[in-house]
N, C-alpha and C positions, 0 to 999 in steps of 0.2 A: 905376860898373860893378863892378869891381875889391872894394868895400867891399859892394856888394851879394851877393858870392858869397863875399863870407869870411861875413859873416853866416848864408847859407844854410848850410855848411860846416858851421860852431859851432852853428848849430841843430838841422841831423842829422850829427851828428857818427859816428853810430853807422852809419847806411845809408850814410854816405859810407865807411864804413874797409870796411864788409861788399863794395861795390862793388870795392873795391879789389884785397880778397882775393879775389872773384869771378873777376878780371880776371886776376891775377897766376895764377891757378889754370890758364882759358885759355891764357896765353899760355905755362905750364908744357909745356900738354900740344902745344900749336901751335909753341915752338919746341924742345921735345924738351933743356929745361933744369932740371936736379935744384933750383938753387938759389934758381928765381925760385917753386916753392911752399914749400921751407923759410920763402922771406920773408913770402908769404900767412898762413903758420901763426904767424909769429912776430906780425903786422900782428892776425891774428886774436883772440890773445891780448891785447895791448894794446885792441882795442875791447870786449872783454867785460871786461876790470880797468876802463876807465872807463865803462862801461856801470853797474858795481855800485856804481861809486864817484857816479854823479849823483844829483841831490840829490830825485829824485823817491823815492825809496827811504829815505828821511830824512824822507818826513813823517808816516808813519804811527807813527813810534818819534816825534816832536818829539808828536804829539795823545796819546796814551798821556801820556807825561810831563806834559802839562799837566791832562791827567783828573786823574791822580792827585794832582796839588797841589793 
């Protein structure tokens, strides 16, 4: 069970952090706390750096390079 939702996790890795910052943004305004959306926006930033950094983004520069050899 356990290995089956780390899996789902790593697979949307990205709608899992977005969730989160969703969440944290809520609970910002529900419990009247400055620090838990600084953390959303920080949480925020980290899923769009590994957003750019996955490797679907990397195949269209890897066919390019093999056209041209």
């Amino acid at each position: 069970m356990m290995s089956e939702i780390w899996q789902f996790i790593k697979k949307y890795e990205f709608w899992v952090l977005m969730l989160l910052v969703l969440g944290m943004y809520v609970g910002e305004q529900q419990l009247a706390s400055r620090w838990l959306g600084e953390l959303a926006f920080v949480v925020f930033l980290i899923a769009i750096t590994r957003l750019a950094m996955h490797p679907m983004w990397k195949k269209e520069k890897k066919a390019e390079e093999e056209a041209t050899d």
